[in-house]
OpenMM code with the backbone's topology and positions (N, CA, C; nanometers):
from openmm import Vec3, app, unit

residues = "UNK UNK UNK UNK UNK UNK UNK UNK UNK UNK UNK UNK UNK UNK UNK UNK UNK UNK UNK UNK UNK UNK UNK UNK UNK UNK UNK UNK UNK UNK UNK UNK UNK UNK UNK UNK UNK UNK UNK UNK UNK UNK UNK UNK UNK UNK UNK UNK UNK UNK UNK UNK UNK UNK UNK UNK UNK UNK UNK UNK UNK UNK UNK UNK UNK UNK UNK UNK UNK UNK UNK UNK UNK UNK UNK UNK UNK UNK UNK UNK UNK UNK UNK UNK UNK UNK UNK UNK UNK UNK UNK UNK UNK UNK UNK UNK UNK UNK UNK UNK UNK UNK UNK UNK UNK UNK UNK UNK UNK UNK UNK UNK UNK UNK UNK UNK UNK UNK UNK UNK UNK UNK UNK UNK UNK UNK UNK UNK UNK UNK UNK UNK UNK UNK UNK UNK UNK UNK UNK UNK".split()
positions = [
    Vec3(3.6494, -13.4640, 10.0836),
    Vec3(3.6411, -13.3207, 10.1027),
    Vec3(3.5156, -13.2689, 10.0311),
    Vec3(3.4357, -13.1975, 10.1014),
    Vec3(3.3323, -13.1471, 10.0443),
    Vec3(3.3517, -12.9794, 9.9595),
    Vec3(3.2955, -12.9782, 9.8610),
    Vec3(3.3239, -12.7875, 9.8013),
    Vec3(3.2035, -12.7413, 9.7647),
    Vec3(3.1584, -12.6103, 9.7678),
    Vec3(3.0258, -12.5725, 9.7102),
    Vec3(3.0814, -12.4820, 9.6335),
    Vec3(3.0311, -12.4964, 9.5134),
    Vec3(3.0442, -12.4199, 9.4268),
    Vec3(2.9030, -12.3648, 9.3187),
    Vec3(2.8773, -12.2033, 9.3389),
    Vec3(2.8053, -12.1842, 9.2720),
    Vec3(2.8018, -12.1551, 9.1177),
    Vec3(2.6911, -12.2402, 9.0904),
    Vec3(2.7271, -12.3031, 8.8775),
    Vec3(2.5862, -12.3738, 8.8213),
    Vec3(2.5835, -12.3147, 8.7477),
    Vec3(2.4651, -12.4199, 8.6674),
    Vec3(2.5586, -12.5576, 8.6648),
    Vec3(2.5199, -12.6464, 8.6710),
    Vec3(2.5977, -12.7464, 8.6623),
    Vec3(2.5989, -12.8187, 8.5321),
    Vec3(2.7014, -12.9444, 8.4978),
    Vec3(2.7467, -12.9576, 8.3855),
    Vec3(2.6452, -13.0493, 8.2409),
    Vec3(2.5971, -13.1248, 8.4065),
    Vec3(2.5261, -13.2146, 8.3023),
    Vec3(2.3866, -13.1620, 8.2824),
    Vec3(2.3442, -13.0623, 8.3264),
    Vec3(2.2387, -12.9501, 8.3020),
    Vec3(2.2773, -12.8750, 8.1572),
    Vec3(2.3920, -12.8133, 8.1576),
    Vec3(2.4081, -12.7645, 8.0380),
    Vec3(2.4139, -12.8930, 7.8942),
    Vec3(2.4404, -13.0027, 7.9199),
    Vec3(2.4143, -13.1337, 7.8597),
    Vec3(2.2786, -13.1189, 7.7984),
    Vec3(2.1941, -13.1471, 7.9049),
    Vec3(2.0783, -13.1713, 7.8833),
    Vec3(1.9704, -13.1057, 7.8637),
    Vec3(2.0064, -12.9561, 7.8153),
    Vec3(1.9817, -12.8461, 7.7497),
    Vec3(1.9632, -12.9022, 7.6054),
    Vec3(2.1090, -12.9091, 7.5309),
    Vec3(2.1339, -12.9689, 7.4399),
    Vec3(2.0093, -13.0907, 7.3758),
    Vec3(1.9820, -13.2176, 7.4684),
    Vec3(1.9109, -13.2740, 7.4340),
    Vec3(1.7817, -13.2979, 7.4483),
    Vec3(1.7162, -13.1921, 7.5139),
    Vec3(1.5824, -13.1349, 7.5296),
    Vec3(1.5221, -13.2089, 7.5949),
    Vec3(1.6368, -13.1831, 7.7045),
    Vec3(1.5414, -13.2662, 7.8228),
    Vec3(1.4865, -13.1998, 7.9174),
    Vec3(1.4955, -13.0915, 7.9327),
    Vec3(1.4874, -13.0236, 7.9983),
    Vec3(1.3634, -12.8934, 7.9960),
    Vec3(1.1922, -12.8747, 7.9935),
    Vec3(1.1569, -12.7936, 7.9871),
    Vec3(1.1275, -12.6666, 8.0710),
    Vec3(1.2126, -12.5512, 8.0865),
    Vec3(1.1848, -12.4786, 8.2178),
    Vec3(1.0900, -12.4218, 8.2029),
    Vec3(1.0007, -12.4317, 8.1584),
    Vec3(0.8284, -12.3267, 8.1393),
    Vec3(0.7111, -12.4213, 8.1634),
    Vec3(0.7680, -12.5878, 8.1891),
    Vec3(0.6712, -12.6951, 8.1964),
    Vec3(0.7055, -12.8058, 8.3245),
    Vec3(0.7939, -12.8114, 8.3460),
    Vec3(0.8225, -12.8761, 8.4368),
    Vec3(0.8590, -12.8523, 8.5994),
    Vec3(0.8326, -12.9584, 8.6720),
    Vec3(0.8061, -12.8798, 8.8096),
    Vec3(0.9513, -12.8541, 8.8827),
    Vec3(1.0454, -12.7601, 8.8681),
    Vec3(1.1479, -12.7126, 8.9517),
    Vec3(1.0904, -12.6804, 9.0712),
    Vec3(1.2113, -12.7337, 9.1586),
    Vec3(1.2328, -12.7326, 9.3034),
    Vec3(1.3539, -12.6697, 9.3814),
    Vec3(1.3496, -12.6250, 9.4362),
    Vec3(1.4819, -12.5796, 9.5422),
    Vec3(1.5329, -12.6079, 9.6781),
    Vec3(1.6613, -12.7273, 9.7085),
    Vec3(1.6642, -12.7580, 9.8375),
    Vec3(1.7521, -12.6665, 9.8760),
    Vec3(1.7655, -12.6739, 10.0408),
    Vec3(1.8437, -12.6229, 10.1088),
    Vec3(1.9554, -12.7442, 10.1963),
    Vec3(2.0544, -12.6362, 10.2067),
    Vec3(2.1954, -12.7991, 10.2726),
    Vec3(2.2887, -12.7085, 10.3539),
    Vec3(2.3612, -12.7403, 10.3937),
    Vec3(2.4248, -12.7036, 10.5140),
    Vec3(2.5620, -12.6904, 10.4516),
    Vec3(2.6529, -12.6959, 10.5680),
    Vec3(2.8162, -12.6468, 10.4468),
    Vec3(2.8973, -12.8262, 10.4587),
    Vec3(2.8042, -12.8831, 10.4916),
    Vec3(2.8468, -13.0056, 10.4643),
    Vec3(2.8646, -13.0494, 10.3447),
    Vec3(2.7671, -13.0064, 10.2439),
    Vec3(2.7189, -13.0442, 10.1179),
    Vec3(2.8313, -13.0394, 10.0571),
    Vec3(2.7924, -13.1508, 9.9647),
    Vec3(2.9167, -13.1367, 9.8254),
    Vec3(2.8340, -13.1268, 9.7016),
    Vec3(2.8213, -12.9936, 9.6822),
    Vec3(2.7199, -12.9771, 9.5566),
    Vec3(2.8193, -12.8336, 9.4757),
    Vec3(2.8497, -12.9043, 9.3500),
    Vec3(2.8849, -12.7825, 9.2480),
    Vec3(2.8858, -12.8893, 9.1289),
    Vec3(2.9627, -12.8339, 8.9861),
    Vec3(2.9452, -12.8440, 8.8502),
    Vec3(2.9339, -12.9886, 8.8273),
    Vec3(2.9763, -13.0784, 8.9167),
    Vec3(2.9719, -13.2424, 8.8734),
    Vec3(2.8394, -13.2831, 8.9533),
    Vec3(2.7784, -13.2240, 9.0274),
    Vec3(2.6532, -13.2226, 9.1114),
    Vec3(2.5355, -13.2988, 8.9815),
    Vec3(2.4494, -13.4121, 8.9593),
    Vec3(2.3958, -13.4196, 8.8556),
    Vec3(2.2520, -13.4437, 8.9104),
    Vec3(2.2382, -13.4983, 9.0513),
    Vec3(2.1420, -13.4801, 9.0934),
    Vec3(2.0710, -13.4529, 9.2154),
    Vec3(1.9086, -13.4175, 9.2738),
    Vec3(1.9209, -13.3728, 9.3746),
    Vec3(1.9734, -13.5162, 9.5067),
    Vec3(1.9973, -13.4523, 9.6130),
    Vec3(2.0501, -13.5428, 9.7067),
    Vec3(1.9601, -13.4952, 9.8463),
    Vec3(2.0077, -13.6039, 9.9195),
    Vec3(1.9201, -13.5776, 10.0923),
    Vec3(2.0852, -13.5761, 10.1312),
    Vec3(2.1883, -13.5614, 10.1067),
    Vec3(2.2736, -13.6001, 10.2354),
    Vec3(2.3204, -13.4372, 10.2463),
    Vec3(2.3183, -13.4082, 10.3432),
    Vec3(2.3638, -13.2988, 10.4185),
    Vec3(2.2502, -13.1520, 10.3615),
    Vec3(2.1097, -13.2511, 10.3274),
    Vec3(2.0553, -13.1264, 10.3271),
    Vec3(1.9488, -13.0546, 10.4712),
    Vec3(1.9475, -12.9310, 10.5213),
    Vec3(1.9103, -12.9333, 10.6161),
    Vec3(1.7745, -12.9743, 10.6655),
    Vec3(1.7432, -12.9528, 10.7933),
    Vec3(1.6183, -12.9882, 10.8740),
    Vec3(1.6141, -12.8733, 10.9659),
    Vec3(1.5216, -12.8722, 10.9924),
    Vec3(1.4564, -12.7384, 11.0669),
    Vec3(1.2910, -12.7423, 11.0944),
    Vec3(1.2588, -12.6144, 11.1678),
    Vec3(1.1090, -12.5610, 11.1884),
    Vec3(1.0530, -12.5042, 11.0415),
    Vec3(0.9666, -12.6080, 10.9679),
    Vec3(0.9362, -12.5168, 10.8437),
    Vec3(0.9840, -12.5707, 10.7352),
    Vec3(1.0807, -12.6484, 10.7512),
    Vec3(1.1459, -12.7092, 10.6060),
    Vec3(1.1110, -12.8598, 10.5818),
    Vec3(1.0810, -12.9373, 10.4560),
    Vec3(1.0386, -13.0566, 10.4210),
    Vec3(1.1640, -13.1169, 10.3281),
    Vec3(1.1950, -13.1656, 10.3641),
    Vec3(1.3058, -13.2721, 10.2595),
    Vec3(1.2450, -13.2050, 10.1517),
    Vec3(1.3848, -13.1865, 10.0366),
    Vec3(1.3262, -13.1646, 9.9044),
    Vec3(1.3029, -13.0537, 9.8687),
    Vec3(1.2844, -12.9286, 9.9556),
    Vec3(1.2808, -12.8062, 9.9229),
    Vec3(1.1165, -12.7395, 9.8650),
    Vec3(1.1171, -12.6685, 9.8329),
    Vec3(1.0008, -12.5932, 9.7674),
    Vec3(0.9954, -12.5806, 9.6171),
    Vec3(0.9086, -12.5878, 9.5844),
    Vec3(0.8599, -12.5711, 9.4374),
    Vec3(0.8994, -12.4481, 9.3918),
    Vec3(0.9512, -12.3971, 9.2748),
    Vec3(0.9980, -12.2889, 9.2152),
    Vec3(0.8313, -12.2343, 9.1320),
    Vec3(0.7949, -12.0765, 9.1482),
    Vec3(0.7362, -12.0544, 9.1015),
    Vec3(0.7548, -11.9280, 9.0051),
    Vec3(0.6713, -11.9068, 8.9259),
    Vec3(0.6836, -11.7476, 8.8760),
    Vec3(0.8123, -11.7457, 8.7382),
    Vec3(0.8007, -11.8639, 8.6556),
    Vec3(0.9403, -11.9035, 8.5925),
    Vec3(0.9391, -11.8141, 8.4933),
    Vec3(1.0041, -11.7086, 8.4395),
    Vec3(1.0321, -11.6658, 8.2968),
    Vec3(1.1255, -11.6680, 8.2450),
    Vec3(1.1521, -11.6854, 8.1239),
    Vec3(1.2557, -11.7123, 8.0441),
    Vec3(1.2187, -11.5634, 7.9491),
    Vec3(1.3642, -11.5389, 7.9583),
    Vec3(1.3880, -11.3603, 7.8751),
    Vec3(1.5325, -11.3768, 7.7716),
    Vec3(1.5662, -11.3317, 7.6993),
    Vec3(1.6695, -11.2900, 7.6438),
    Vec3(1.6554, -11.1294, 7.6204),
    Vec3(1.8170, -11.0957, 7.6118),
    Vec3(1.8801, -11.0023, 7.5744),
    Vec3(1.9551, -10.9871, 7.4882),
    Vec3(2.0454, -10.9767, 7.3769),
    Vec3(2.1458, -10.9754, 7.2911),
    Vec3(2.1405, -11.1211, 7.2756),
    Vec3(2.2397, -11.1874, 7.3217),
    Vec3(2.3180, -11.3105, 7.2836),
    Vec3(2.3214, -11.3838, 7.4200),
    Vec3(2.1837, -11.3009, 7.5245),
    Vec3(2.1939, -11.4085, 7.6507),
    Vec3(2.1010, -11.4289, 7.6806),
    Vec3(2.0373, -11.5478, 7.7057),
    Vec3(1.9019, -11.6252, 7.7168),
    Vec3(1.9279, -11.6043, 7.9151),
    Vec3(1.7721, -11.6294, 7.9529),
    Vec3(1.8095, -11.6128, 8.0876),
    Vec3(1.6725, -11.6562, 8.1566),
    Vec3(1.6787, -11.6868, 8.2940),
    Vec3(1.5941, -11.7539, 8.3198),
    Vec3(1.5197, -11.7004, 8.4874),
    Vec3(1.3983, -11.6675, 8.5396),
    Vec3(1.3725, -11.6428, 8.6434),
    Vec3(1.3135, -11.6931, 8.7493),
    Vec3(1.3146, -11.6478, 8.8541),
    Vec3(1.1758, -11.7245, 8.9604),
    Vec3(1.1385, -11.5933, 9.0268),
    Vec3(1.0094, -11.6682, 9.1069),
    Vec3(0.9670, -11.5675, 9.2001),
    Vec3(1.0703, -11.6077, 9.3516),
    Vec3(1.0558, -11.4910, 9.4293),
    Vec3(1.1204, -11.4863, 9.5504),
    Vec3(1.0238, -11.6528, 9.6541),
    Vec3(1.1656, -11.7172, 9.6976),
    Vec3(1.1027, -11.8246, 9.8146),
    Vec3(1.1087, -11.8673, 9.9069),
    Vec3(0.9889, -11.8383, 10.0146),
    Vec3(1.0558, -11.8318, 10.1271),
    Vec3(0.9569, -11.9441, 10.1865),
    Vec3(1.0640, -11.9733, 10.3341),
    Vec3(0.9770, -12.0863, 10.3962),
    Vec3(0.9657, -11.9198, 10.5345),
    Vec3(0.8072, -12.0128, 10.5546),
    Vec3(0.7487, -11.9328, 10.7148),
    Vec3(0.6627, -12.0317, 10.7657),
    Vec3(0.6940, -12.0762, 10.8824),
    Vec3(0.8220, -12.0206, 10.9397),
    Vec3(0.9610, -12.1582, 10.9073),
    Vec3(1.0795, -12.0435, 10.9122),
    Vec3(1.2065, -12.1051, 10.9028),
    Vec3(1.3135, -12.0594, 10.9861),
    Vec3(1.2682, -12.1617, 11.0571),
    Vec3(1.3843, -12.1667, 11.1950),
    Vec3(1.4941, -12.2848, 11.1507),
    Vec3(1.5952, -12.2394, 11.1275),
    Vec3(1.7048, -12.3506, 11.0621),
    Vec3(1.8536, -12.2564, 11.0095),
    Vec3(1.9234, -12.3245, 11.0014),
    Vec3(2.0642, -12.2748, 10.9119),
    Vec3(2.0829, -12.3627, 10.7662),
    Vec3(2.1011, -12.2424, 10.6761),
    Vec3(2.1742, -12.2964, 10.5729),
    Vec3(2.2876, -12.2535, 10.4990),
    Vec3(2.3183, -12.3363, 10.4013),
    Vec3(2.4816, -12.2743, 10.3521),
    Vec3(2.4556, -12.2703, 10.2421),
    Vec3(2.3861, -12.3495, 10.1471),
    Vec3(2.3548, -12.3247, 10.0381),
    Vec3(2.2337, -12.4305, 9.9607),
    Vec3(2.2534, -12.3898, 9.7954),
    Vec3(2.0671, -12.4743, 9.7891),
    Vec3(2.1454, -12.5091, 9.6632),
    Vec3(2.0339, -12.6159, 9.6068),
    Vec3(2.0432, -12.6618, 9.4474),
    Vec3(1.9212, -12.6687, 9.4110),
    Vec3(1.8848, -12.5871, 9.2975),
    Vec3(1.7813, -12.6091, 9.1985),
    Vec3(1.7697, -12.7349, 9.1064),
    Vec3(1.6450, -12.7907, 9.1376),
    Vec3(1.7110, -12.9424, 9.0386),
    Vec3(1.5437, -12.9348, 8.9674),
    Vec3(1.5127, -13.0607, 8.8613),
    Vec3(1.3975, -13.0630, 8.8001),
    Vec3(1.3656, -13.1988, 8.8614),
    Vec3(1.2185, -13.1562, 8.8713),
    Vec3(1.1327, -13.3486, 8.9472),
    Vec3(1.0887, -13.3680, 8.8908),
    Vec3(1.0641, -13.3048, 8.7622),
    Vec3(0.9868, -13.3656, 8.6709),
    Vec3(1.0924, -13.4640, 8.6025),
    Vec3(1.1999, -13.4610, 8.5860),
    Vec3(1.2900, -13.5125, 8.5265),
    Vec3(1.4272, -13.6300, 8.5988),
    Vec3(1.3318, -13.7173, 8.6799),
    Vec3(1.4220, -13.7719, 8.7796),
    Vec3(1.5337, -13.6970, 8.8773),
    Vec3(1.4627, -13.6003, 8.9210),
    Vec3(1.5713, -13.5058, 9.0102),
    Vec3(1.6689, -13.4676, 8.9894),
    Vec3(1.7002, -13.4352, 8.8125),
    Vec3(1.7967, -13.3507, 8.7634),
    Vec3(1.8739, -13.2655, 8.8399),
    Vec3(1.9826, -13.2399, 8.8275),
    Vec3(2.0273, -13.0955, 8.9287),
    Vec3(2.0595, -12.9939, 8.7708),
    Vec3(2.0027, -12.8802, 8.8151),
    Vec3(2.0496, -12.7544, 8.7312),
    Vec3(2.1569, -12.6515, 8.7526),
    Vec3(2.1102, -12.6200, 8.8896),
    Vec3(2.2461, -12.5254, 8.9973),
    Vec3(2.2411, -12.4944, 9.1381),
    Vec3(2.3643, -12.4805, 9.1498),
    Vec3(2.4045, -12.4677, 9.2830),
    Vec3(2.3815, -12.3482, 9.3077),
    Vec3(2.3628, -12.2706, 9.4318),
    Vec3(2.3609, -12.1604, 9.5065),
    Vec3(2.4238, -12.1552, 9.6314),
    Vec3(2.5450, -12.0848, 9.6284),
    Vec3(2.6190, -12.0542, 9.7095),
    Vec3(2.6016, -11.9105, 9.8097),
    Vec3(2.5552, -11.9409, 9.9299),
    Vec3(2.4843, -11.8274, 10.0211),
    Vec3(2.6557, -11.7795, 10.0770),
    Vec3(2.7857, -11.7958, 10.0781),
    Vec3(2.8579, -11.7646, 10.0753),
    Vec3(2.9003, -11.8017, 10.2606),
    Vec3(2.8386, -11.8118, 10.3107),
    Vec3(2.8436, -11.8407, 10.4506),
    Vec3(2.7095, -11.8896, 10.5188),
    Vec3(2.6786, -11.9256, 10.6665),
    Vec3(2.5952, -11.9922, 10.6823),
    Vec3(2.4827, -11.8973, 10.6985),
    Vec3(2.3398, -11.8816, 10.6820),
    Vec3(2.2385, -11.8305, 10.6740),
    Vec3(2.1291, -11.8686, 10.7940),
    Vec3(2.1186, -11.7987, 10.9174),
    Vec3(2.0520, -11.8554, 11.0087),
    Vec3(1.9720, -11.7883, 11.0331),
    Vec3(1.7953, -11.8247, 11.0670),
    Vec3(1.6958, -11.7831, 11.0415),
    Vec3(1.5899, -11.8251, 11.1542),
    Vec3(1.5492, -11.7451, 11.2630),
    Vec3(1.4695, -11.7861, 11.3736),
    Vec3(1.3317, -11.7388, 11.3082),
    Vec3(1.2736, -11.6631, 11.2182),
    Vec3(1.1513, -11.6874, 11.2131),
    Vec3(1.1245, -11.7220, 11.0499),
    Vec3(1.1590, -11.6392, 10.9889),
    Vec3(1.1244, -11.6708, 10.7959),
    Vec3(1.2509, -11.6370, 10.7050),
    Vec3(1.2485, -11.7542, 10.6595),
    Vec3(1.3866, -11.7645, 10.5589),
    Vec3(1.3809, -11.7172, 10.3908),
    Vec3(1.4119, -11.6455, 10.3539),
    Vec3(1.3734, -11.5851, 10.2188),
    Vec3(1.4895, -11.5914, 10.1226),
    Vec3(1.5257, -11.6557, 10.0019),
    Vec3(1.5737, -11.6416, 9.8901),
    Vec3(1.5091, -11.5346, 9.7948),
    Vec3(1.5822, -11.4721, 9.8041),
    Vec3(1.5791, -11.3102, 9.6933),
    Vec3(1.6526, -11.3443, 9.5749),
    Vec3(1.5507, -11.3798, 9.4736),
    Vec3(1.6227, -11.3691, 9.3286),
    Vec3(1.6701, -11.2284, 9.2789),
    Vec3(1.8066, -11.3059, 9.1755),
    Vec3(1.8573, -11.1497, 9.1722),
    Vec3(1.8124, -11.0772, 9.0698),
    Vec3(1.8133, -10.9504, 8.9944),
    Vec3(1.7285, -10.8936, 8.9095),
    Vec3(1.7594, -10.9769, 8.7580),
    Vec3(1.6389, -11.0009, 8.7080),
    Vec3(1.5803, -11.0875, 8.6029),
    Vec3(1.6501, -10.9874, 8.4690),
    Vec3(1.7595, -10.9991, 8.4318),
    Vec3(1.8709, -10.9192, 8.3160),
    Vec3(1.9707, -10.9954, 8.2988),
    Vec3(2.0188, -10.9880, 8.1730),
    Vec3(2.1375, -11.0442, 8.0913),
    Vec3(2.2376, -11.0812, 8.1829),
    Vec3(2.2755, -10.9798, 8.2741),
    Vec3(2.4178, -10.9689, 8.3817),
    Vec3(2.3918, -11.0292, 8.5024),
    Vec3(2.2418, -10.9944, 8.5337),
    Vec3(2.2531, -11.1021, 8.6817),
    Vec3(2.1528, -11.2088, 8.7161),
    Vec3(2.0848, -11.2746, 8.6571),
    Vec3(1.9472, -11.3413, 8.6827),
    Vec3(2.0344, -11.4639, 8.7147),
    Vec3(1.9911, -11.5510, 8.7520),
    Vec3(2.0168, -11.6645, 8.8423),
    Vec3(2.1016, -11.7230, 8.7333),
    Vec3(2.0117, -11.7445, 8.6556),
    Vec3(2.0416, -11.8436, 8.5156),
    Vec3(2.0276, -11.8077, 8.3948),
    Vec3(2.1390, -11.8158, 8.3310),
    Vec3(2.2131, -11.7390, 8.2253),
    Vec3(2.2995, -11.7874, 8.1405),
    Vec3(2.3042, -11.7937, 7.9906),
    Vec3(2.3329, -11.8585, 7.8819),
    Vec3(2.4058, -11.7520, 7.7677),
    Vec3(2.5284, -11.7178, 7.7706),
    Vec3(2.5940, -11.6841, 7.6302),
    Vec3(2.7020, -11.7328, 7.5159),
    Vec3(2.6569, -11.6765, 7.4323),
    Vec3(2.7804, -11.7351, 7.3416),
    Vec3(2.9031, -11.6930, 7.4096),
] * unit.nanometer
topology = app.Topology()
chain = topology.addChain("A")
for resn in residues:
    res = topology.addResidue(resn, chain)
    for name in ("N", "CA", "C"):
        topology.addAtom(name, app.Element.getBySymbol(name[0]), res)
C-alpha cells in the first residue's frame, strides 16, 4: 500500500543532529511523483519509482533556489524561491525535497493533496517564509 504523507521526514531530522546536512551550501533538489508514490516520514531517500514524466520534466526534479534560513522566537525555518517547470505538460500528486549533495538524502514530502495537472507551466508556490507557515520548520 502506498501513503503520502506530508513531513519533513525522520531521518532528516536525524541528520540535522549530526551535521550532515548544510541547507545554505548544498545543492537541494525537488522531484515530482504521481499518487503512486510511497513517500512520507520513513521516506530516507530520493527515488525514481513512481516519479512522474512529462513535457518539461527531467528525472530528479529541479534544483532548489533562493534558500534562506530565518528564525522567529523558538522556530528556526527554512525557504526557497518559487519552481516552476515551462513548459509542464504532466500530472502530479506530490514532490520530495531531498539533498544531492548528500547521497540523495530525502528532507520532505509535499503533499499537493490531489492530482495537479498542467498543459502548459507547472508552478510550486512556496508558502510565506514565517514561523507558522514556511515549508520547513523547527520548534521546541
Amino acid at each position: 500500500m502506498t501513503s503520502i504523507v506530508q513531513t519533513q521526514t525522520t531521518s532528516f531530522k536525524k541528520e540535522l543532529y549530526q551535521g550532515i546536512h548544510d541547507l545554505t551550501t548544498d545543492i537541494l533538489k525537488i522531484a515530482l511523483y504521481t499518487a503512486n508514490a510511497d513517500l512520507n516520514e520513513d521516506t530516507t531517500v530520493y527515488t525514481t519509482t513512481a516519479e512522474i514524466t512529462g513535457t518539461g520534466y527531467v528525472l530528479g526534479g529541479k534544483t532548489l533556489t533562493g534558500t534562506t534560513i530565518s528564525s522567529s522566537g523558538y522556530t528556526a525555518f527554512v525557504d526557497f524561491d518559487n519552481v516552476e517547470w515551462n513548459p509542464g505538460v504532466f500530472t502530479a500528486r506530490c514532490a520530495l525535497i531531498y539533498n544531492s549533495s548528500k547521497a540523495n538524502r530525502s528532507i520532505a514530502v509535499l503533499d499537493f493533496g490531489s492530482d495537479k495537472t498542467s498543459t502548459a507551466t507547472f508552478t510550486i508556490v512556496m508558502p510565506v517564509n514565517d514561523a507558522n507557515s514556511a515549508l520547513i520548520r523547527s520548534s521546541n
